[in-house]
CHARMM-style PDB file with segment names, atoms N, HN, CA, C and O in Angstrom:
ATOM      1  N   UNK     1       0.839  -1.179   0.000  1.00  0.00      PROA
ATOM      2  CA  UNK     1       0.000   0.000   0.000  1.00  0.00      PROA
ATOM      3  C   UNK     1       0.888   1.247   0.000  1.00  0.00      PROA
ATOM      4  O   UNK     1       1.626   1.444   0.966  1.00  0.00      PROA
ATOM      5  N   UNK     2       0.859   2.081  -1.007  1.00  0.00      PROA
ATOM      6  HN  UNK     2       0.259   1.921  -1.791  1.00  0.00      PROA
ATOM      7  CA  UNK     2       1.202   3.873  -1.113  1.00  0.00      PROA
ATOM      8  C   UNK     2       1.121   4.517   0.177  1.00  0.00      PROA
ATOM      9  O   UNK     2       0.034   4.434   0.749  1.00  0.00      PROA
ATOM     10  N   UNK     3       2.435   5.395   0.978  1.00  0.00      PROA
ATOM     11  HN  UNK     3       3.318   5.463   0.513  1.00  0.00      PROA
ATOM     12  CA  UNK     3       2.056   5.936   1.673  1.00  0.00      PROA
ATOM     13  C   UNK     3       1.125   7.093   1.119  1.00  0.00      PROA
ATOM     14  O   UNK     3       0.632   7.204  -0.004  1.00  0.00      PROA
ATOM     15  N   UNK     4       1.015   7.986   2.309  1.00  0.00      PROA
ATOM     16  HN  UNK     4       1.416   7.895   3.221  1.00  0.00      PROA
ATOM     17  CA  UNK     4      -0.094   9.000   2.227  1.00  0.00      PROA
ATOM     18  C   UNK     4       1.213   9.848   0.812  1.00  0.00      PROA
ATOM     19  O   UNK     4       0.862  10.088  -0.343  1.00  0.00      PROA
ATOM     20  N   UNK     5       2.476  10.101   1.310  1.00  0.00      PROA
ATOM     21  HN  UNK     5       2.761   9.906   2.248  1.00  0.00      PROA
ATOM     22  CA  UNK     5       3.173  11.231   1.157  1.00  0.00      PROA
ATOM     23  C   UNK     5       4.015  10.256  -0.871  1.00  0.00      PROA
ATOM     24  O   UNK     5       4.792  10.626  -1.751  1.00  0.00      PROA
ATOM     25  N   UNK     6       3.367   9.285  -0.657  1.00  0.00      PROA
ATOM     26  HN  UNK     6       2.735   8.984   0.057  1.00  0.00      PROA
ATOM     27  CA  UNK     6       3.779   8.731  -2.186  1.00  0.00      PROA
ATOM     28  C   UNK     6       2.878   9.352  -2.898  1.00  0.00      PROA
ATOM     29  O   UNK     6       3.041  10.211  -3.764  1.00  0.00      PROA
ATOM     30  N   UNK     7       1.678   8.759  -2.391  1.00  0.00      PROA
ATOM     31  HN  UNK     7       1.546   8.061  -1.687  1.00  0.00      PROA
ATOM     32  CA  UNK     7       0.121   8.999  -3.308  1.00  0.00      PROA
ATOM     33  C   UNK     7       0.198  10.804  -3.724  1.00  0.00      PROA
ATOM     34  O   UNK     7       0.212  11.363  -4.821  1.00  0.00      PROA
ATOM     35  N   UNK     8       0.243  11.432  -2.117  1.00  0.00      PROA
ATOM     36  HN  UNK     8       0.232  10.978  -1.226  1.00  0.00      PROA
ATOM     37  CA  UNK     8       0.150  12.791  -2.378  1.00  0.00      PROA
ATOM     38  C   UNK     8       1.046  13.510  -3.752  1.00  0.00      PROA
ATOM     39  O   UNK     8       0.565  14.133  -4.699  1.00  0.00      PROA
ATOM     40  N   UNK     9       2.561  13.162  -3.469  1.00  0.00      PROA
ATOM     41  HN  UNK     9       2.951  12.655  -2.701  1.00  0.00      PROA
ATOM     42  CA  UNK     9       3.360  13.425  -5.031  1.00  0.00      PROA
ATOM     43  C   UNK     9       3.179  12.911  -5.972  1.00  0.00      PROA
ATOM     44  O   UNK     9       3.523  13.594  -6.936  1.00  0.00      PROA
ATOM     45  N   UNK    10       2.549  11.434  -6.352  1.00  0.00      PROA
ATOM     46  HN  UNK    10       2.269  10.879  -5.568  1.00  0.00      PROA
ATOM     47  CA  UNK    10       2.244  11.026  -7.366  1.00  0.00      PROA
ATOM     48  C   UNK    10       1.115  11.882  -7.861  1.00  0.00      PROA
ATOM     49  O   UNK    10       1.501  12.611  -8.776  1.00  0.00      PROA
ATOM     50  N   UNK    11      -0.144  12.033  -7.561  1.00  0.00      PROA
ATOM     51  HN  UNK    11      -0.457  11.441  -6.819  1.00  0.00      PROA
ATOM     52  CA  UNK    11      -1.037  12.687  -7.757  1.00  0.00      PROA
ATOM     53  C   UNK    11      -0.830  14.342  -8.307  1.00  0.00      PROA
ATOM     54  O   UNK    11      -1.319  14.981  -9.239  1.00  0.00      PROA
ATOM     55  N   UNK    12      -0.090  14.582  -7.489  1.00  0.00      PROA
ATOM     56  HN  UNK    12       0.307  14.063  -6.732  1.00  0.00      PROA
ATOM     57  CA  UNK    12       0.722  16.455  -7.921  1.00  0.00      PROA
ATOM     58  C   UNK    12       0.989  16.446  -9.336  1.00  0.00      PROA
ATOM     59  O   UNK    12       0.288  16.901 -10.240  1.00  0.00      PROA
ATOM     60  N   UNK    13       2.383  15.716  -9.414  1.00  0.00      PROA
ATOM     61  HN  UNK    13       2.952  15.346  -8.679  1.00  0.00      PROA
ATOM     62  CA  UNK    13       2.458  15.204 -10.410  1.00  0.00      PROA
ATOM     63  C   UNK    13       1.945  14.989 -11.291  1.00  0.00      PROA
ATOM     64  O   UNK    13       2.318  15.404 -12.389  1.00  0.00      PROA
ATOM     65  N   UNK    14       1.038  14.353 -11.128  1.00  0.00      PROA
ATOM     66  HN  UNK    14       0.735  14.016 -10.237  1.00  0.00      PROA
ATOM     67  CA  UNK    14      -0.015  13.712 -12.447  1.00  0.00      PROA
ATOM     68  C   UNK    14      -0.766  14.735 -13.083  1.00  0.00      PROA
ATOM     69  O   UNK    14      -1.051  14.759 -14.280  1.00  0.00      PROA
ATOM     70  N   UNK    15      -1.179  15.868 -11.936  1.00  0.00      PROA
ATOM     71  HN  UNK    15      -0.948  15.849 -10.963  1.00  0.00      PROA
ATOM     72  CA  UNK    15      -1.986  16.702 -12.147  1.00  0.00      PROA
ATOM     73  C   UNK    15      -1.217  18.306 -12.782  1.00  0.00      PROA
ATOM     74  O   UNK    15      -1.714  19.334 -13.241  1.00  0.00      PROA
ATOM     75  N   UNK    16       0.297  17.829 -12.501  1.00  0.00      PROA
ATOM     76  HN  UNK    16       0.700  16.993 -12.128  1.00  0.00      PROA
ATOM     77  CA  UNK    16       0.978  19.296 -13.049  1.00  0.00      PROA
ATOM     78  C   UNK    16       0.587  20.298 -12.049  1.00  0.00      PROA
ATOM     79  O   UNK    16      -0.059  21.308 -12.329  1.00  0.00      PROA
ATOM     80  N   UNK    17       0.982  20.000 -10.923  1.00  0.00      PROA
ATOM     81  HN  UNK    17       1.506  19.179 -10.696  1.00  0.00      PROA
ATOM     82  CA  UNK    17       0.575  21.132 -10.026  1.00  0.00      PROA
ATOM     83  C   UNK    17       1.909  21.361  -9.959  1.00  0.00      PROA
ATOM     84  O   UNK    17       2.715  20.648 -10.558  1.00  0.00      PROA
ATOM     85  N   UNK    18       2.276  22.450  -9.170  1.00  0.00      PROA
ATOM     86  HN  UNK    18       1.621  23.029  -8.684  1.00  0.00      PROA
ATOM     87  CA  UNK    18       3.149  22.783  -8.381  1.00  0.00      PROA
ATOM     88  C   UNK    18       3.374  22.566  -6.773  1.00  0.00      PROA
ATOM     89  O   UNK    18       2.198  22.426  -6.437  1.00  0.00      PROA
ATOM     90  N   UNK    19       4.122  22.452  -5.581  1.00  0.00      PROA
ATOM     91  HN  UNK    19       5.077  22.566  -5.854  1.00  0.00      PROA
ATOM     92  CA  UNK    19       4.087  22.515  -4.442  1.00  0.00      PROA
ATOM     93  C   UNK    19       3.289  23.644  -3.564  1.00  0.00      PROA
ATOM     94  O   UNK    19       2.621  23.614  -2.530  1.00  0.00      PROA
ATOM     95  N   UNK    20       3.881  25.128  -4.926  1.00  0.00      PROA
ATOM     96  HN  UNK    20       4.423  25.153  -5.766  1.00  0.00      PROA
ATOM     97  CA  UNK    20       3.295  26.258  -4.577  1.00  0.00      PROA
ATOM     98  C   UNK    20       1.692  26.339  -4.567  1.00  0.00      PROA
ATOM     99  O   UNK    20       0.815  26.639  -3.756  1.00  0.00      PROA
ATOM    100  N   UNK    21       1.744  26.084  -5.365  1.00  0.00      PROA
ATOM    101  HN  UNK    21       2.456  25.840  -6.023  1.00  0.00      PROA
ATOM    102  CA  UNK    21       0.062  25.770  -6.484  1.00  0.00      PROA
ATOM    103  C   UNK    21      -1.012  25.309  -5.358  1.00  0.00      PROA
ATOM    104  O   UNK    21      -2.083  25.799  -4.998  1.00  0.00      PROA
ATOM    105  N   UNK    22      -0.317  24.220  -4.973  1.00  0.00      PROA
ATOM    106  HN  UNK    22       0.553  23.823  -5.266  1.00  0.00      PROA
ATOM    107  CA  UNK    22      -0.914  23.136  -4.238  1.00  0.00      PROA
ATOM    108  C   UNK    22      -0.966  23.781  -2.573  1.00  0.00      PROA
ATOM    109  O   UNK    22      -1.912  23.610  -1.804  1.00  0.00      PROA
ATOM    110  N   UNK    23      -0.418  24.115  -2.437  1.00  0.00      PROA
ATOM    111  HN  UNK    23       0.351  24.254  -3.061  1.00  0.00      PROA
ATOM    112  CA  UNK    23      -0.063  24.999  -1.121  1.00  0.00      PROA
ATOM    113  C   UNK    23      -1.016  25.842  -0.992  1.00  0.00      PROA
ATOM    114  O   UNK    23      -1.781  25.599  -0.058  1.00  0.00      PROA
ATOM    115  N   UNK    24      -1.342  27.202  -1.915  1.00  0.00      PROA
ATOM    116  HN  UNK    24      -0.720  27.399  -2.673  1.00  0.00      PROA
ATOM    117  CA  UNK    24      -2.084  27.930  -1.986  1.00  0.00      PROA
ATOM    118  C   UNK    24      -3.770  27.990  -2.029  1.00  0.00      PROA
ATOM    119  O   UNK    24      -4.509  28.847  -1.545  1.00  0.00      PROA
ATOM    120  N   UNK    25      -4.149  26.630  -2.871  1.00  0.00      PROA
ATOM    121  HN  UNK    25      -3.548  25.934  -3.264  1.00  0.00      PROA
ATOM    122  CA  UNK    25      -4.922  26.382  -2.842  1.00  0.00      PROA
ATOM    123  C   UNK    25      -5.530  25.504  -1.675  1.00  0.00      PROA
ATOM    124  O   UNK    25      -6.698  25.127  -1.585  1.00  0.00      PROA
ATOM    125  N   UNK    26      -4.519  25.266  -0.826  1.00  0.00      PROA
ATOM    126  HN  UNK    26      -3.570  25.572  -0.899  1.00  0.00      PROA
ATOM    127  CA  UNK    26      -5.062  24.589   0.533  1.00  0.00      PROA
ATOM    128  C   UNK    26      -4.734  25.240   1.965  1.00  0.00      PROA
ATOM    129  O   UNK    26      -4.711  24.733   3.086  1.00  0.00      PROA
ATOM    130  N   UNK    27      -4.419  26.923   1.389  1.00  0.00      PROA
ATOM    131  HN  UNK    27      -4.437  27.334   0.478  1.00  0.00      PROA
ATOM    132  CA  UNK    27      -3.941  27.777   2.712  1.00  0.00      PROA
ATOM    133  C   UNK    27      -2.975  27.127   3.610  1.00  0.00      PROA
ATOM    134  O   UNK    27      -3.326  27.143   4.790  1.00  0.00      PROA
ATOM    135  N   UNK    28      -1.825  26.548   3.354  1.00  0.00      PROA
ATOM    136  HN  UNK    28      -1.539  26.535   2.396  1.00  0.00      PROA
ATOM    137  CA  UNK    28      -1.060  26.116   3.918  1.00  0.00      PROA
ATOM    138  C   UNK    28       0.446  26.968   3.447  1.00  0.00      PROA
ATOM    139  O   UNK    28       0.362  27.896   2.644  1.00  0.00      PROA
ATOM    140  N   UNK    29       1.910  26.521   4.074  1.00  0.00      PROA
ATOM    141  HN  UNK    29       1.978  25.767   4.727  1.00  0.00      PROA
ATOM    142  CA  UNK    29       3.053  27.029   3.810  1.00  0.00      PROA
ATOM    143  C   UNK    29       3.652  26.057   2.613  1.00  0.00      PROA
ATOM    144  O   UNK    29       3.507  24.859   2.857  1.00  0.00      PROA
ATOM    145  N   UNK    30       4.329  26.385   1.302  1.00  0.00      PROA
ATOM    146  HN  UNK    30       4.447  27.358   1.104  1.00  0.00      PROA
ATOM    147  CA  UNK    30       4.505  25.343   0.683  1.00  0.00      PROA
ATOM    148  C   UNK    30       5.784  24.466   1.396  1.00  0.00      PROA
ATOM    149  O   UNK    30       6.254  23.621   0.635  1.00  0.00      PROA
ATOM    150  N   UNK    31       6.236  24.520   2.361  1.00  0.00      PROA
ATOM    151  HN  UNK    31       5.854  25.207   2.979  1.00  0.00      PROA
ATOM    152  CA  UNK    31       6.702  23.733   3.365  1.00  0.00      PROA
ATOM    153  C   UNK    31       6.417  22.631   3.698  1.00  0.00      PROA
ATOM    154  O   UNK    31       7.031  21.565   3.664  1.00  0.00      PROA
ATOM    155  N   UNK    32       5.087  23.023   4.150  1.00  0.00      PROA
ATOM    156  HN  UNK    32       4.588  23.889   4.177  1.00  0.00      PROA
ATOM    157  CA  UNK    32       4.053  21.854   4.617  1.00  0.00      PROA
ATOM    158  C   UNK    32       3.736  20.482   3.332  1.00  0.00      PROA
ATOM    159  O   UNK    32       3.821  19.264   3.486  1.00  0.00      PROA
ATOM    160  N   UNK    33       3.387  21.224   2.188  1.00  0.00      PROA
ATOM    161  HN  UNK    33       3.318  22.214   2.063  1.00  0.00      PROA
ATOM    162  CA  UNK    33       3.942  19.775   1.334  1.00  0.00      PROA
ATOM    163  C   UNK    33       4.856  19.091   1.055  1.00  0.00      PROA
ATOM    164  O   UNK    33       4.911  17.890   0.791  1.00  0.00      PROA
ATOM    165  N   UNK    34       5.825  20.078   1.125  1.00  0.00      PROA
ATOM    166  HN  UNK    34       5.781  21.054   1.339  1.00  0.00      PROA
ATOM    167  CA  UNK    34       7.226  19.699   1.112  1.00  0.00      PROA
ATOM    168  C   UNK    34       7.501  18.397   1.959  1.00  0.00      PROA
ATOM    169  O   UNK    34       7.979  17.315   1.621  1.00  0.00      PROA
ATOM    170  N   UNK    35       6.929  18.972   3.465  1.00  0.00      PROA
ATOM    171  HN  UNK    35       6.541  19.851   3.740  1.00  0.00      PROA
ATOM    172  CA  UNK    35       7.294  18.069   4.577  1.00  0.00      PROA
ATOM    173  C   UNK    35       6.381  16.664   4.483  1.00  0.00      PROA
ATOM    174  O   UNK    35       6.761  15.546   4.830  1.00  0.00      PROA
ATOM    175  N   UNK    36       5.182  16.990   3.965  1.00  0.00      PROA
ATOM    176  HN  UNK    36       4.873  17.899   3.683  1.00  0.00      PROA
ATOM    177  CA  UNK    36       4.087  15.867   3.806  1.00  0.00      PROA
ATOM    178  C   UNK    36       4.266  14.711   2.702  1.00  0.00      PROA
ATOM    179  O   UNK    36       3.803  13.572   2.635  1.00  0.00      PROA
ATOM    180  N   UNK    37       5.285  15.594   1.697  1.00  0.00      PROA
ATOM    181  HN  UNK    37       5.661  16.520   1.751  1.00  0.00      PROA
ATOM    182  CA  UNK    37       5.697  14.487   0.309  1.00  0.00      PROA
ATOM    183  C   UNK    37       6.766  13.755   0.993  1.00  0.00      PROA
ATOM    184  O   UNK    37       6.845  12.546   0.776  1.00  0.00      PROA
ATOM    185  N   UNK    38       7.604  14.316   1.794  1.00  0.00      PROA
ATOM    186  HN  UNK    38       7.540  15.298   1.970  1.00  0.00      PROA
ATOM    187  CA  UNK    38       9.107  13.660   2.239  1.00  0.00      PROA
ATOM    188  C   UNK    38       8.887  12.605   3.320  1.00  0.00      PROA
ATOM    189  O   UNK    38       9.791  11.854   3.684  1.00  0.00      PROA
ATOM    190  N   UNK    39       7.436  12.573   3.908  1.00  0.00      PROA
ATOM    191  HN  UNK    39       6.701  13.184   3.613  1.00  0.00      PROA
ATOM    192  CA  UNK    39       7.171  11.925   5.019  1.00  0.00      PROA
ATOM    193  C   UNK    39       7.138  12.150   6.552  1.00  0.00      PROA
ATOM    194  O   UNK    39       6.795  11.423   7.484  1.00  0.00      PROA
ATOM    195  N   UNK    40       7.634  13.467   6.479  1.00  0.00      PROA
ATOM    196  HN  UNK    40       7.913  14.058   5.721  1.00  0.00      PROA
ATOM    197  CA  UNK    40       8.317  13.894   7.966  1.00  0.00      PROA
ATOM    198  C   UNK    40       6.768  14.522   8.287  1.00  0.00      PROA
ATOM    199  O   UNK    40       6.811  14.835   9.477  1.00  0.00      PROA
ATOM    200  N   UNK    41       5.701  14.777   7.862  1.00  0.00      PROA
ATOM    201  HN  UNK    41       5.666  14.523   6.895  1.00  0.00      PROA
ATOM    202  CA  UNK    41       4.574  15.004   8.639  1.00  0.00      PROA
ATOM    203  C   UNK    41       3.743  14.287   7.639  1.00  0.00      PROA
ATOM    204  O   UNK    41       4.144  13.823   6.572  1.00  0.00      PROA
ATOM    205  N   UNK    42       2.149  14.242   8.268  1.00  0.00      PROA
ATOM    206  HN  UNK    42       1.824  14.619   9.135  1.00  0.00      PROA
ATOM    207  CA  UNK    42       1.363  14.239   7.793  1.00  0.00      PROA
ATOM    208  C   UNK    42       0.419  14.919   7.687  1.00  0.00      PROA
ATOM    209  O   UNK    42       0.456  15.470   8.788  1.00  0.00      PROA
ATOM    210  N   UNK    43      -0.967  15.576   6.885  1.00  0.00      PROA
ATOM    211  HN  UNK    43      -0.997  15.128   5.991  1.00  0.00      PROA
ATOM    212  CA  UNK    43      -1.704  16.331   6.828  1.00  0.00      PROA
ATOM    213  C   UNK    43      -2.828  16.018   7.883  1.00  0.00      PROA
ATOM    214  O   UNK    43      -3.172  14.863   8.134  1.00  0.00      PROA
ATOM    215  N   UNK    44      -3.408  17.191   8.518  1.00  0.00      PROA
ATOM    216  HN  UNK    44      -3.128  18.129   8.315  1.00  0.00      PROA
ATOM    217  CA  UNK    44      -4.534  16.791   9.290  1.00  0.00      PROA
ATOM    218  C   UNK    44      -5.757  16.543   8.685  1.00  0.00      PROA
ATOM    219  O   UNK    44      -6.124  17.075   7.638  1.00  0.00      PROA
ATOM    220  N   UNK    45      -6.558  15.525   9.508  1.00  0.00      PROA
ATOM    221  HN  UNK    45      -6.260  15.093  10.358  1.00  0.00      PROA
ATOM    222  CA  UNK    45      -7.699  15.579   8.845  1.00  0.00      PROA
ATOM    223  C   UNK    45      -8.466  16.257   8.187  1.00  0.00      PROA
ATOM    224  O   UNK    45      -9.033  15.594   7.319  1.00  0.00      PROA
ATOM    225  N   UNK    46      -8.789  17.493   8.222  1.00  0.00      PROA
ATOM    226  HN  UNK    46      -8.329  18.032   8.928  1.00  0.00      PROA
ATOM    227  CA  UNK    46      -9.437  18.834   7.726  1.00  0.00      PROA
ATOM    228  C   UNK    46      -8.907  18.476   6.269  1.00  0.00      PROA
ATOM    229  O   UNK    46      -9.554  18.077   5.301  1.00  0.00      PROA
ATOM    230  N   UNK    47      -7.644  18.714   6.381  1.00  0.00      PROA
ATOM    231  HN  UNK    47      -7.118  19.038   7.167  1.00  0.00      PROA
ATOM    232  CA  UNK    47      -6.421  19.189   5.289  1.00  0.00      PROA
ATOM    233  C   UNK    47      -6.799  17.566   4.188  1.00  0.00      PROA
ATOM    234  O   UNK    47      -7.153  17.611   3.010  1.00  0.00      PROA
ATOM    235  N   UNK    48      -6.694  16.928   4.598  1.00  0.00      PROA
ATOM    236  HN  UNK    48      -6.407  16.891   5.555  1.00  0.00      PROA
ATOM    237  CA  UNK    48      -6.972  15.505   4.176  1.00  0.00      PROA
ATOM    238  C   UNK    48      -8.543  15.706   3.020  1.00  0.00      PROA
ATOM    239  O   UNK    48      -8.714  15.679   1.802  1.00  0.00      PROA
ATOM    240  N   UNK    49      -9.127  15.837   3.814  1.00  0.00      PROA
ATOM    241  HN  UNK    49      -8.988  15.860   4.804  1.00  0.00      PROA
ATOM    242  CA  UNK    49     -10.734  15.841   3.923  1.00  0.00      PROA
ATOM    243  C   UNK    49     -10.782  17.075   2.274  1.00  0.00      PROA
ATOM    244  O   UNK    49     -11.695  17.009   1.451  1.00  0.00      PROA
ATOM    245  N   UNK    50      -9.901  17.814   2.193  1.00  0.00      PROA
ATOM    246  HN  UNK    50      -9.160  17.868   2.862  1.00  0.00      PROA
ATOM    247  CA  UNK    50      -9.897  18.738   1.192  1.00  0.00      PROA
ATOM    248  C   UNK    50      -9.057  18.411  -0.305  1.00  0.00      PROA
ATOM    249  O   UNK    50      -9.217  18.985  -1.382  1.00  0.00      PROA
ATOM    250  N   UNK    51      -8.260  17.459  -0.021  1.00  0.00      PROA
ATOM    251  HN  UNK    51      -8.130  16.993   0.854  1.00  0.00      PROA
ATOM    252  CA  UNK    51      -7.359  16.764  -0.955  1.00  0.00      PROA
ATOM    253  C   UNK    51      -8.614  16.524  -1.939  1.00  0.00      PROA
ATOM    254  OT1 UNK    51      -8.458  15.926  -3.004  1.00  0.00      PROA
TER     255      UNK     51
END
């Protein structure tokens, strides 16, 4: 099974987003994906729930 932080970059990816892109559109720091693609966090439910 895909972690959360595989699926999440595969999907980016697929979709031609950017980190920024993706960031913005979910009011977050583009950090926070950064950190969520690399594994070192995960998104909260809310944040999840909006994917």
């Amino acid at each position: 099974m895909k972690s959360i932080a595989n699926k999440l970059k595969e999907l980016r990816h697929a979709r031609r987003i950017s980190q920024q892109q993706l960031a913005s559109s979910l009011n977050v720091d583009r950090s926070s994906i950064a950190n969520w693609e690399n594994g070192r966090r995960i998104p909260d439910i809310n944040t999840i729930s909006m994917l």
